[in-house]
gemmi code that builds the backbone of each chain (N, CA, C; Angstrom):
import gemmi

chains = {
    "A": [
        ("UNK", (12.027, -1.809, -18.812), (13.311, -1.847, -18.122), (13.601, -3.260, -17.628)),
        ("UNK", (14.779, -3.616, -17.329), (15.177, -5.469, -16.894), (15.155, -5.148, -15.484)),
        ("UNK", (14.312, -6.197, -15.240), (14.572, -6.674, -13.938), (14.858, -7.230, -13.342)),
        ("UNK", (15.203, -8.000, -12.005), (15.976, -9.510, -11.784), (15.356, -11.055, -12.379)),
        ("UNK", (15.784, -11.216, -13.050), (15.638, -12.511, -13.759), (15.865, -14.054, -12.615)),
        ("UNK", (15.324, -14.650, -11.921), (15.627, -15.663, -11.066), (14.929, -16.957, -11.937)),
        ("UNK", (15.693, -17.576, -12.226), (15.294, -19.145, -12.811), (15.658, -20.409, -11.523)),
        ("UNK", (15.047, -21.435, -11.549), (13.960, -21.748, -12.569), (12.295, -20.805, -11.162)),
        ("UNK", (11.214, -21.039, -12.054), (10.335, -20.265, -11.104), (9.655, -20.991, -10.672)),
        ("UNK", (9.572, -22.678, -10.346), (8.788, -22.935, -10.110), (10.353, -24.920, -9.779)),
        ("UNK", (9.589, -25.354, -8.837), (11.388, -26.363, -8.535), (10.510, -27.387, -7.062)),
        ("UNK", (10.229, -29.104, -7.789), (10.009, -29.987, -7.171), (11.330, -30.702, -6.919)),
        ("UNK", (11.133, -30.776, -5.309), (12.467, -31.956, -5.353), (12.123, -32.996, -4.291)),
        ("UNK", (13.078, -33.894, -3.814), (12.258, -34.646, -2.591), (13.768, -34.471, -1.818)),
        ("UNK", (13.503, -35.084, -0.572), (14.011, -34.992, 0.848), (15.718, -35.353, -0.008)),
        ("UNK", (16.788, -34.660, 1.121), (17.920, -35.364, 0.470), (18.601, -34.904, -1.091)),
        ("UNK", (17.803, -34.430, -1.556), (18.593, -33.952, -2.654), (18.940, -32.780, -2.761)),
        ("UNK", (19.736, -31.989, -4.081), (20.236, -30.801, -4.373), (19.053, -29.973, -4.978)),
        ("UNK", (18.988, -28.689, -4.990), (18.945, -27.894, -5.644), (19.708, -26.911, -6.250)),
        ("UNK", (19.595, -26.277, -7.035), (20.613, -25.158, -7.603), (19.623, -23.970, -7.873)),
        ("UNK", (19.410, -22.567, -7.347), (18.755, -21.473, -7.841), (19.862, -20.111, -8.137)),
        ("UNK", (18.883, -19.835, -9.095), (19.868, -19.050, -10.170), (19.334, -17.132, -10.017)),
        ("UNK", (20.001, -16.541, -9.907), (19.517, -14.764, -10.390), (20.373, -13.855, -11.204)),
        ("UNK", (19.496, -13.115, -12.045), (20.462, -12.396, -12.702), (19.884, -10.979, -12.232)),
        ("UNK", (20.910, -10.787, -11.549), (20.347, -9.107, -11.095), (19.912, -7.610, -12.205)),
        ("UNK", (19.589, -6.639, -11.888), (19.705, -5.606, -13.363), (21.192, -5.368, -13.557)),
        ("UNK", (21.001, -5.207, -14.403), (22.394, -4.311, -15.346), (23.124, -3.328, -14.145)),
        ("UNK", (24.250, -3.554, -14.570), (24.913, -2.137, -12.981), (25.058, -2.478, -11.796)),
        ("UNK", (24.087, -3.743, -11.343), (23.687, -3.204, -9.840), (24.951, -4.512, -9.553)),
        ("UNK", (25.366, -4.006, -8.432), (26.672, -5.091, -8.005), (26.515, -5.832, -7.186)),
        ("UNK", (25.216, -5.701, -6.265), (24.923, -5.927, -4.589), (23.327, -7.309, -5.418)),
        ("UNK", (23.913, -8.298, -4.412), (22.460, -9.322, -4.515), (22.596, -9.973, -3.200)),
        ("UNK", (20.960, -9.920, -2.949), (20.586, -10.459, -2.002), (19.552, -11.733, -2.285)),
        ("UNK", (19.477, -12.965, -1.332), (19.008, -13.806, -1.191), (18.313, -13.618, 0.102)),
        ("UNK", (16.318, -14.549, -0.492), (15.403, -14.370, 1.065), (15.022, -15.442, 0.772)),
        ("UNK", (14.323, -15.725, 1.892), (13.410, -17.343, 1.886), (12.139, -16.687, 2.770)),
        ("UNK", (11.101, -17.007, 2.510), (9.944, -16.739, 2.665), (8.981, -17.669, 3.193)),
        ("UNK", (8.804, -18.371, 3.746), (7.669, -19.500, 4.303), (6.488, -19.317, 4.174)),
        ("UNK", (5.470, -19.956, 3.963), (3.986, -19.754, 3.611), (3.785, -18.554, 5.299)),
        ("UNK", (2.860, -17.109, 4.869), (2.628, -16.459, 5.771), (3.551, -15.906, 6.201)),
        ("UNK", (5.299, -16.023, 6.191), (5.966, -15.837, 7.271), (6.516, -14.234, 6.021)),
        ("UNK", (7.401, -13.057, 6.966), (7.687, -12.896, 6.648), (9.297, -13.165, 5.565)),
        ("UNK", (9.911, -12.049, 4.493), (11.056, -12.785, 3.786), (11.998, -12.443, 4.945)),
        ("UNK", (12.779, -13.391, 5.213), (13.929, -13.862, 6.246), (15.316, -13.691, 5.257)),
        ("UNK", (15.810, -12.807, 5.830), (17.385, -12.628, 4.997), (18.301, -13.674, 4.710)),
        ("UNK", (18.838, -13.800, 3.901), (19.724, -15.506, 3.920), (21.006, -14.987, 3.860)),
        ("UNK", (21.366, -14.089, 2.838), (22.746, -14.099, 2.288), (22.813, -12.808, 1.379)),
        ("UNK", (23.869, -12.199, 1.456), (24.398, -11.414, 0.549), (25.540, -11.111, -0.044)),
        ("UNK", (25.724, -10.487, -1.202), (26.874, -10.415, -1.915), (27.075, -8.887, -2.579)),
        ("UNK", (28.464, -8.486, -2.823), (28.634, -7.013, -3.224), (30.170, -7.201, -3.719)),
        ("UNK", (29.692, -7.062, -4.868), (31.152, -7.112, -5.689), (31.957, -8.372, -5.720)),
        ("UNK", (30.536, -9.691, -5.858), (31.366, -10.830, -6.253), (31.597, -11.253, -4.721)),
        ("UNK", (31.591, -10.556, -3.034), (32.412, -11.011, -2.311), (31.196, -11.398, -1.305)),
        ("UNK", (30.888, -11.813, -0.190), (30.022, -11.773, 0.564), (30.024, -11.073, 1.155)),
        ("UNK", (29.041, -10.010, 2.006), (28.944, -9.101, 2.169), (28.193, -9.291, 3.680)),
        ("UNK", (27.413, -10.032, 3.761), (26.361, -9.829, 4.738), (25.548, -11.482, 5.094)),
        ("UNK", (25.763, -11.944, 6.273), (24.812, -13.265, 6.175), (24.025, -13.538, 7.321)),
        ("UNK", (22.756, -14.385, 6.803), (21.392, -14.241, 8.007), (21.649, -15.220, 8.182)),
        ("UNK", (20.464, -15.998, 8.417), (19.962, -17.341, 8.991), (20.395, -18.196, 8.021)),
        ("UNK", (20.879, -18.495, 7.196), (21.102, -19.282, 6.058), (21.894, -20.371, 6.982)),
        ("UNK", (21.344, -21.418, 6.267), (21.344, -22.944, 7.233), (22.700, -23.606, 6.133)),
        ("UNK", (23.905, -24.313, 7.478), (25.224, -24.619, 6.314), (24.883, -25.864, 5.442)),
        ("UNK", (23.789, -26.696, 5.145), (23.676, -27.433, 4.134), (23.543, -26.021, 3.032)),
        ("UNK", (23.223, -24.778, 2.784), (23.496, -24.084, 1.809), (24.424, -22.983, 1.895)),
        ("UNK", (24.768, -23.116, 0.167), (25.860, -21.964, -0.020), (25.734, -21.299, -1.191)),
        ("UNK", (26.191, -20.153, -1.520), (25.846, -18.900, -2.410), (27.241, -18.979, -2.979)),
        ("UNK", (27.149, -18.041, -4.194), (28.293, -17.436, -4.355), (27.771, -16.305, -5.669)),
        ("UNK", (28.496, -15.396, -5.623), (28.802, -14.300, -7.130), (29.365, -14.134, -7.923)),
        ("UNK", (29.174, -14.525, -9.360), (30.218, -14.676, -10.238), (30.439, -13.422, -10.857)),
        ("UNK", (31.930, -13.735, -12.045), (32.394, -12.542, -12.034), (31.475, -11.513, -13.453)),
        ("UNK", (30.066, -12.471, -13.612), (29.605, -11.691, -14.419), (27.501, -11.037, -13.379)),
        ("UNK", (28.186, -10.975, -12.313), (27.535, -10.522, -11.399), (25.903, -11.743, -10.784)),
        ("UNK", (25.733, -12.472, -11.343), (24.735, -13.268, -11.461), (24.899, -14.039, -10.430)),
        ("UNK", (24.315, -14.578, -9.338), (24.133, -15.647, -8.464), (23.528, -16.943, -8.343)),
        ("UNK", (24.065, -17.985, -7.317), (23.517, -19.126, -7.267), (23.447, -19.562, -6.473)),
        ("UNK", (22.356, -20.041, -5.841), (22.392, -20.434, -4.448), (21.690, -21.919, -4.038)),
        ("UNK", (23.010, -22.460, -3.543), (22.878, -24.217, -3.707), (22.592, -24.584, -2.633)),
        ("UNK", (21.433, -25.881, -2.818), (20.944, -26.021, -1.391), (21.089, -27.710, -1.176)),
        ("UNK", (21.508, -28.194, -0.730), (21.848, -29.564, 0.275), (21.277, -30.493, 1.096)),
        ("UNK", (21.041, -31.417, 0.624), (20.585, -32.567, 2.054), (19.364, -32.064, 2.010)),
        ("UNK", (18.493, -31.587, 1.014), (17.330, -30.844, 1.273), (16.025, -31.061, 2.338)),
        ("UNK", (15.787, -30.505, 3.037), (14.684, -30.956, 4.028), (12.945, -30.700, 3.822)),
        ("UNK", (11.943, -30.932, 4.290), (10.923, -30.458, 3.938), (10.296, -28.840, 4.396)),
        ("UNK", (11.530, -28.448, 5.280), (11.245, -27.161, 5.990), (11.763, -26.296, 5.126)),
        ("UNK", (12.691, -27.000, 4.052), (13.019, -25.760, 3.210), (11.773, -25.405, 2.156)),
        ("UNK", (11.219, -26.246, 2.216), (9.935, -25.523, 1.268), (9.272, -24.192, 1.483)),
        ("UNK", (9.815, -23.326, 0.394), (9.540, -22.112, 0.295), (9.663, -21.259, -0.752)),
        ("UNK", (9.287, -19.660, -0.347), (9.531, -19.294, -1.716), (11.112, -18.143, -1.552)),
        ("UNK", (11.755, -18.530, -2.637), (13.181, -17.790, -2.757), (13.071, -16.629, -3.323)),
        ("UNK", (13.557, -15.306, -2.773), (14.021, -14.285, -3.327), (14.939, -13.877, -3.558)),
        ("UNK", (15.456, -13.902, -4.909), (16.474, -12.774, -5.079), (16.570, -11.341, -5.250)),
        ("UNK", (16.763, -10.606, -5.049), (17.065, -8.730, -4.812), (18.145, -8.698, -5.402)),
        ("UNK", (18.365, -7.293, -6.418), (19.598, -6.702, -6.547), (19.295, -5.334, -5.778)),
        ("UNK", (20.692, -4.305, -5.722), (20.545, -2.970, -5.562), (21.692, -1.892, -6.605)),
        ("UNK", (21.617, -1.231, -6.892), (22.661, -0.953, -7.454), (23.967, -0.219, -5.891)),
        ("UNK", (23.884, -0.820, -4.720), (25.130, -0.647, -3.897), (24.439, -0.989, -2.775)),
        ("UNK", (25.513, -0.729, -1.555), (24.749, -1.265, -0.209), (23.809, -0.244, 0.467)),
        ("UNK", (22.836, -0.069, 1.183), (21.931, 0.570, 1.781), (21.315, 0.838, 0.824)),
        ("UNK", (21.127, 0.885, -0.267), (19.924, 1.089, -1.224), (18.516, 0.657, -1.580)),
        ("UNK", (17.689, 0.809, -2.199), (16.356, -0.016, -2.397), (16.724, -1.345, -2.930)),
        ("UNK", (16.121, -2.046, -2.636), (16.229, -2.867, -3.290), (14.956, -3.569, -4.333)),
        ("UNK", (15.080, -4.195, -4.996), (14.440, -4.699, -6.749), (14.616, -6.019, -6.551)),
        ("UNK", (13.436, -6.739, -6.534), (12.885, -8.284, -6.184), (12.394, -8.934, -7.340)),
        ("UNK", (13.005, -10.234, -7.408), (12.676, -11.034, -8.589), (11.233, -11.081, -8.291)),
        ("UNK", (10.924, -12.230, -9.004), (9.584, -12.788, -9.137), (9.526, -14.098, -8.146)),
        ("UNK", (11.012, -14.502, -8.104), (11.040, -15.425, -6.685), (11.305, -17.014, -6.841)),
        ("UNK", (11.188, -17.818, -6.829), (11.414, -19.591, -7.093), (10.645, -20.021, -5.925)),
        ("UNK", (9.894, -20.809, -6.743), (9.158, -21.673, -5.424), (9.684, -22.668, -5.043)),
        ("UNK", (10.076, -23.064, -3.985), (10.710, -24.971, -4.316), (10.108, -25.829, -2.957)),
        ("UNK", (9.141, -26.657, -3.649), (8.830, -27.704, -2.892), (9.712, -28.575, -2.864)),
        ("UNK", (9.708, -29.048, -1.432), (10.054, -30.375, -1.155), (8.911, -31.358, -0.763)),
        ("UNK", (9.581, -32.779, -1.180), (8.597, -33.454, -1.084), (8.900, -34.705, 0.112)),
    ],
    "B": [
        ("UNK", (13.740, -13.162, 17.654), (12.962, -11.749, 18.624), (13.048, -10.691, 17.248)),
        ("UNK", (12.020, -10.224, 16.672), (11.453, -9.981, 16.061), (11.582, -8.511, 16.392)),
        ("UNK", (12.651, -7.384, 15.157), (12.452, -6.190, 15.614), (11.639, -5.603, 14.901)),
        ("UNK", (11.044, -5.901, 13.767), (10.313, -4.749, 13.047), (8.852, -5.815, 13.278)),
        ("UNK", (7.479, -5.254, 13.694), (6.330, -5.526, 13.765), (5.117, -4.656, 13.022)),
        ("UNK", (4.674, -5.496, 11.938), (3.481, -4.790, 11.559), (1.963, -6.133, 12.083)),
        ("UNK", (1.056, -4.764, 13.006), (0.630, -5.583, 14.373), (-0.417, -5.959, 13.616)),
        ("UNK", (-0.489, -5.139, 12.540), (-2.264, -5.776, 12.039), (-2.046, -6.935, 11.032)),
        ("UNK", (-2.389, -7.817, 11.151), (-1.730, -8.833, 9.736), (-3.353, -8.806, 8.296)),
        ("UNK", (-3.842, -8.265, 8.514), (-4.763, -7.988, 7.634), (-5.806, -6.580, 7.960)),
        ("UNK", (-6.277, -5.811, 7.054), (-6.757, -4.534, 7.150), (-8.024, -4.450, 5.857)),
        ("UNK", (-9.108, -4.510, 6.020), (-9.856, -3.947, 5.023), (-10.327, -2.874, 4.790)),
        ("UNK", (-10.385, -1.809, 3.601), (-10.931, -0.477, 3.377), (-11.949, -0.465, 2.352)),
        ("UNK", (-12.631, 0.445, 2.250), (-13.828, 0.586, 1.615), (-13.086, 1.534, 0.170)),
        ("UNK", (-13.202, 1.212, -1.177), (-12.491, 1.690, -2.231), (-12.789, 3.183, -2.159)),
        ("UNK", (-11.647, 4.003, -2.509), (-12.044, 5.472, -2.311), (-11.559, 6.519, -0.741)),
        ("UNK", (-12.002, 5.248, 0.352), (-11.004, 5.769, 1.537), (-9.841, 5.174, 1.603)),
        ("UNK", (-9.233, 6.197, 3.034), (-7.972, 6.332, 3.551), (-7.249, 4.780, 4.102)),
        ("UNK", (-6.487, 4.301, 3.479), (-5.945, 3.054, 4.426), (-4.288, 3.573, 4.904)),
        ("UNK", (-4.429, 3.011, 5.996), (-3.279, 3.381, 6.980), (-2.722, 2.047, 7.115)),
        ("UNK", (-1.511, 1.858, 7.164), (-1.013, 0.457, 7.098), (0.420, 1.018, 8.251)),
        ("UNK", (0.406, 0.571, 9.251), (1.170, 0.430, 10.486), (2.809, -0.551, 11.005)),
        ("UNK", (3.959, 0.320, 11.068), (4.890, -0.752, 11.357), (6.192, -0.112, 12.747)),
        ("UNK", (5.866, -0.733, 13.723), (6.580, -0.884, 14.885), (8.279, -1.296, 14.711)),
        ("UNK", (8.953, -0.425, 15.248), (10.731, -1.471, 15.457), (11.031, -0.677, 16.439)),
        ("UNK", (12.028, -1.531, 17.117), (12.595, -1.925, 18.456), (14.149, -0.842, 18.292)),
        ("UNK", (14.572, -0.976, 17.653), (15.920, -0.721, 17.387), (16.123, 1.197, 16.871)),
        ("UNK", (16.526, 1.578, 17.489), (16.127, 3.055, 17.033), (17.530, 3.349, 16.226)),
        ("UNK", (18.117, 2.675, 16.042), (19.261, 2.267, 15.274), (19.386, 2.329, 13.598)),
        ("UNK", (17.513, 2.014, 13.771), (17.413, 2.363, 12.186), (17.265, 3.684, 11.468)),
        ("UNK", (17.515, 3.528, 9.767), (18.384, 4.470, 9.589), (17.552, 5.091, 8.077)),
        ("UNK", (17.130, 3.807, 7.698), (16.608, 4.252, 6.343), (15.168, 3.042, 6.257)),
        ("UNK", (13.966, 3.862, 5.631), (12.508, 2.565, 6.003), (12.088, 2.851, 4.704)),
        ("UNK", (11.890, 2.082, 4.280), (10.955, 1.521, 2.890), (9.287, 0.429, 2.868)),
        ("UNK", (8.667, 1.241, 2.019), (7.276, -0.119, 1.939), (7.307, -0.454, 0.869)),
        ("UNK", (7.027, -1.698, 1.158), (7.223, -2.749, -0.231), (5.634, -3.367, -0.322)),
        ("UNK", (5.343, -3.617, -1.570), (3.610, -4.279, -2.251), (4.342, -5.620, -2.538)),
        ("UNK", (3.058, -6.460, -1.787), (3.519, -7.930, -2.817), (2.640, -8.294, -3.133)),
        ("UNK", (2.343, -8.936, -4.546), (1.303, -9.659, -4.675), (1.494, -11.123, -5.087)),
        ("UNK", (0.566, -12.126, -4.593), (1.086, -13.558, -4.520), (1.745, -14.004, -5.771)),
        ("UNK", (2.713, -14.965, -5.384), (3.789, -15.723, -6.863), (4.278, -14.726, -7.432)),
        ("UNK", (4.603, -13.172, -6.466), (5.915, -12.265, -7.305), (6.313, -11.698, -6.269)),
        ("UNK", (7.625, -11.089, -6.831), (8.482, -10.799, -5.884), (7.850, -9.529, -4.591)),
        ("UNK", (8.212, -9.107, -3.794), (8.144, -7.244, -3.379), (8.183, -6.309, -4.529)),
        ("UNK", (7.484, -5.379, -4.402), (8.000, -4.303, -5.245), (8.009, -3.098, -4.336)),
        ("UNK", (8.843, -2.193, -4.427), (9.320, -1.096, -3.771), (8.073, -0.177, -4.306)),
        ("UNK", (7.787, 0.439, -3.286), (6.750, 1.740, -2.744), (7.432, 3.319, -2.873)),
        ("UNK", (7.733, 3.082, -1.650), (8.351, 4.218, -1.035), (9.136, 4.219, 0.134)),
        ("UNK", (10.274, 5.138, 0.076), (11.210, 5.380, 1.197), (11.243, 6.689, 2.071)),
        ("UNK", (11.660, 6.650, 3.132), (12.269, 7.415, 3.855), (13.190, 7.568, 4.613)),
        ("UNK", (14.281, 8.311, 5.219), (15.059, 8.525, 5.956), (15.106, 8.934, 7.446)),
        ("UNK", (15.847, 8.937, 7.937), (15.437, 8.928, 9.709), (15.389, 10.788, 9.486)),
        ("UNK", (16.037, 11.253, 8.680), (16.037, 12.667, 8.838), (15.055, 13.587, 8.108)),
        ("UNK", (13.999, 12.745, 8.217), (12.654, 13.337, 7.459), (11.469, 12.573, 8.107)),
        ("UNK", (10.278, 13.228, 8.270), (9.372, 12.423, 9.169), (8.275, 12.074, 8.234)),
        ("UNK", (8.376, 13.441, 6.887), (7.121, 12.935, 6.185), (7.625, 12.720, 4.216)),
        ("UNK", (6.761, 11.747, 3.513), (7.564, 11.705, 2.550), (6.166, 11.169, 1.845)),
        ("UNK", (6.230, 12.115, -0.010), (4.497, 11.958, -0.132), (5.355, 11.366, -1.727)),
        ("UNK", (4.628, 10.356, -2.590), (4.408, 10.325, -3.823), (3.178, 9.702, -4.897)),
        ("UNK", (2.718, 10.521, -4.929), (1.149, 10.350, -5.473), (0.101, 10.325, -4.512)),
        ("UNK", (-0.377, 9.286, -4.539), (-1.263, 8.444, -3.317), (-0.689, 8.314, -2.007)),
        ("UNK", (0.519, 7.943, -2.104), (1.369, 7.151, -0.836), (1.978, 8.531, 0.132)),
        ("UNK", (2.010, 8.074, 0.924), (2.721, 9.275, 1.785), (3.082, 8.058, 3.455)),
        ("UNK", (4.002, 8.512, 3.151), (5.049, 7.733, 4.847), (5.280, 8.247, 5.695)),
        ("UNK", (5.003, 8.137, 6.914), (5.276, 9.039, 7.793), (5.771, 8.007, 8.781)),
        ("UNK", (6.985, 9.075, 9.598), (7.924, 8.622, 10.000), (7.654, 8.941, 11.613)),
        ("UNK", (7.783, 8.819, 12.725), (7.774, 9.092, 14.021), (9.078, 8.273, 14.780)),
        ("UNK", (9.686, 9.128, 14.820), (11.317, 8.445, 15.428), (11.121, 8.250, 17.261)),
        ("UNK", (10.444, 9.195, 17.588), (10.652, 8.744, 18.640), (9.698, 7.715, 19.832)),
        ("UNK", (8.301, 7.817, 18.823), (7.908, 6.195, 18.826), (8.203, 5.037, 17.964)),
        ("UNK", (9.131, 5.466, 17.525), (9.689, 3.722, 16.834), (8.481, 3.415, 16.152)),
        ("UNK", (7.839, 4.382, 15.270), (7.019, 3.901, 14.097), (6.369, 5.017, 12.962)),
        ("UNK", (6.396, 4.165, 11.991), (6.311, 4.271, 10.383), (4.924, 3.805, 10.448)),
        ("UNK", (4.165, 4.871, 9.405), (3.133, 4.539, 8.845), (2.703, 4.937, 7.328)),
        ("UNK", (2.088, 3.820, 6.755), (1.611, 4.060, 4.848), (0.544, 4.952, 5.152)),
        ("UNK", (0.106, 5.777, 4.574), (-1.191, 6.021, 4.072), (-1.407, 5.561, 2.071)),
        ("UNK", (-2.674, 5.962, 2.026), (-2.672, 5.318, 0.999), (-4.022, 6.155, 0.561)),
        ("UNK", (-4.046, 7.216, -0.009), (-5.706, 7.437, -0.314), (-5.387, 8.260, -1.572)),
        ("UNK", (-6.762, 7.981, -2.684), (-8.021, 6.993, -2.057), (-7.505, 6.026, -2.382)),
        ("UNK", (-7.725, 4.814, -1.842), (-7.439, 3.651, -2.239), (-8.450, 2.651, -3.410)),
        ("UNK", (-7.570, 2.430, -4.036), (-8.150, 1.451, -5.223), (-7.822, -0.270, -5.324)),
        ("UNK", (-8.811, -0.892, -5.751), (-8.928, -2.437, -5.906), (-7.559, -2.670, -5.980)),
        ("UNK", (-6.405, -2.258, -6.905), (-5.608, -2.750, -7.434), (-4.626, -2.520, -6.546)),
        ("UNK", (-4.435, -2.307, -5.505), (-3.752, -1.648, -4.214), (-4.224, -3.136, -3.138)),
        ("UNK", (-5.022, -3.851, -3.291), (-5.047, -5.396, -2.759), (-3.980, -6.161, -2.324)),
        ("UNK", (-2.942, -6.290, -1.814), (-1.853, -6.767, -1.513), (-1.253, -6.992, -0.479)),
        ("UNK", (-0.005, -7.386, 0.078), (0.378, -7.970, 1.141), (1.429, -7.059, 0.982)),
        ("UNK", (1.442, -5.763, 2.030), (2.398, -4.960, 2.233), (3.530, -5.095, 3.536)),
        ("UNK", (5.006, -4.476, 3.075), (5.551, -4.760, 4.486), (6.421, -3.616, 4.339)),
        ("UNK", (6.774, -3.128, 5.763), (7.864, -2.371, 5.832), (8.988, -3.161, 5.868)),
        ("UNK", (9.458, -2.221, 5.832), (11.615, -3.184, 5.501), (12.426, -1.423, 6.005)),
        ("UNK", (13.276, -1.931, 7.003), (14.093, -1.041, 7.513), (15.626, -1.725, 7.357)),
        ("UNK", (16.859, -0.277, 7.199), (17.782, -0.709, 6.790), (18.490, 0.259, 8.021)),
        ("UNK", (19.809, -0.910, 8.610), (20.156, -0.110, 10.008), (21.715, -0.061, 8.960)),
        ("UNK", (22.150, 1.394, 9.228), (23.689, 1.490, 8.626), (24.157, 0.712, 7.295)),
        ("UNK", (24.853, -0.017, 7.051), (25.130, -0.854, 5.823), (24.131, -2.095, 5.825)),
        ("UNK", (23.541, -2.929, 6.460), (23.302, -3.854, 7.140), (22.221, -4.356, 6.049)),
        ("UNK", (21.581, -5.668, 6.342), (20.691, -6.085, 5.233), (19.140, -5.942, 5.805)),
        ("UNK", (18.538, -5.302, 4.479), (16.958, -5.015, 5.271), (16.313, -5.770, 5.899)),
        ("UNK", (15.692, -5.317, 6.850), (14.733, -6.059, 7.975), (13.424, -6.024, 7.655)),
        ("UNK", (12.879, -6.945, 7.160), (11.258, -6.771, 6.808), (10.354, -6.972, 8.229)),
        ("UNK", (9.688, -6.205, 7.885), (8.144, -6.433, 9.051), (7.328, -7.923, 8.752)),
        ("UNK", (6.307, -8.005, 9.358), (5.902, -9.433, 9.316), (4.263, -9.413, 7.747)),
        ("UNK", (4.276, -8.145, 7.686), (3.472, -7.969, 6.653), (1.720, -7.881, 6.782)),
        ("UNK", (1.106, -6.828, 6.253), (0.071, -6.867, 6.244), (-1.359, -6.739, 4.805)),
        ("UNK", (-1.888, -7.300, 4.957), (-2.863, -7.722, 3.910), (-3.673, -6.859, 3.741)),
        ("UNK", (-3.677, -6.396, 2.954), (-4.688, -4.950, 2.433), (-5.690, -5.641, 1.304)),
        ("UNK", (-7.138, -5.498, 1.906), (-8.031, -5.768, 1.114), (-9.179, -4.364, 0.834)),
        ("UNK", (-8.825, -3.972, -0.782), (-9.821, -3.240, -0.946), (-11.332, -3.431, -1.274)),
        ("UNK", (-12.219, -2.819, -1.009), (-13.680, -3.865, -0.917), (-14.829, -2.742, -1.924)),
        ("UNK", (-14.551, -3.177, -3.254), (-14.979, -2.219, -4.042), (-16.666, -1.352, -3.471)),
    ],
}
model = gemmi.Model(1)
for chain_id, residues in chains.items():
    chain = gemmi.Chain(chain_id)
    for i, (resn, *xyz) in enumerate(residues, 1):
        res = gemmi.Residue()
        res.name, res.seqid = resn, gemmi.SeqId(i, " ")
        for name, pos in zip(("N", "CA", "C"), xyz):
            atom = gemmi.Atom()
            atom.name, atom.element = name, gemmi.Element(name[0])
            atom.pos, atom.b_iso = gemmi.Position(*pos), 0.0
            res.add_atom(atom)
        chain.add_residue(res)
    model.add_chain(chain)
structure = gemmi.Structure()
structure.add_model(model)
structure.setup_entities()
């Protein structure tokens, strides 16, 4: 069965620059969520989306921003990058809101 | 301030027994609780769920039990096997709202 596809899985960058992370949720499901995870810490909610629109938002820091395109897939761009963002990214789909949710494999992204 | 707490951050069991894996929240608000397995460099994977309107909920091995009016959820897990090694967490969902994970606990099975 497909599961969330998140590219790239593995993302060096240094202080100050961009990143771009990518998810392709399963088939159907309309709802994606974004986590950030810190070594030990638990995943911390960032952002969500449902039907292309935003839906729901955590702690997500305004050097970054998300969005949902209209072929359901997400991207979530990150800014001015710092060394605290080093972590690991999750994307989740669900197929609607309050549902289970289905976790990529995740993006690691050091900063350096 | 931290509403969902799982107090033990690591737990070891002997392969074959019962492991109980423990998660505390504040908010009685919640509505729907799930446990999620992780194992390092991949995502969560979904366990099992329950609803506030059910206290006990069994599939296979796993069974969840729910206690609403102490504000806590607990895994069981028996018997437990090696491959059950992982960094588990509860995740609670209040109304529409986005899940709340617990702080996670480390299950080591010890063949």
């Amino acid at each position: 069965a497909a599961g969330v596809i998140q590219s790239p899985r593995h993302l060096i960058k240094e202080k100050r620059e961009t990143a771009t992370l990518k998810c392709y949720p399963i088939p159907r499901h309309d709802t994606v969520y974004w986590y950030q995870q810190g070594p030990g810490q638990d995943p911390q909610f960032l952002i969500s989306f449902y039907e292309k629109m935003q839906s729901d938002k955590g702690s997500i820091p305004d050097r970054f921003s998300a969005q949902q395109f209209s072929d359901y897939h997400s991207e979530l761009n990150m800014s001015s990058l710092e060394l605290g963002d080093s972590a690991l990214y999750f994307c989740a789909s669900s197929p609607g809101p309050n549902e289970k949710l289905f976790f990529g494999s995740g993006t690691q992204l050091s900063v350096l | 301030d931290q509403q969902v707490k799982q107090n033990s951050p690591s737990l070891s069991v002997q392969e074959g027994r019962i492991s109980i894996l423990n998660c505390d929240y504040t908010n009685s608000m919640f509505d729907y609780f799930l446990w999620y397995k992780k194992y390092p460099a991949e995502g969560p994977t979904f366990l099992i769920s329950i609803s506030s309107i059910k206290d006990k909920n069994e599939d296979g091995r796993f069974t969840v039990f729910l206690n609403k009016s102490a504000k806590h959820l607990s895994l069981h897990i028996v018997p437990s096997q090696p491959g059950d090694s992982a960094v588990y967490f509860c995740a609670l969902y209040f109304g529409n709202e986005k899940l709340t994970f617990g702080t996670g606990t480390r299950l080591t099975i010890i063949p």
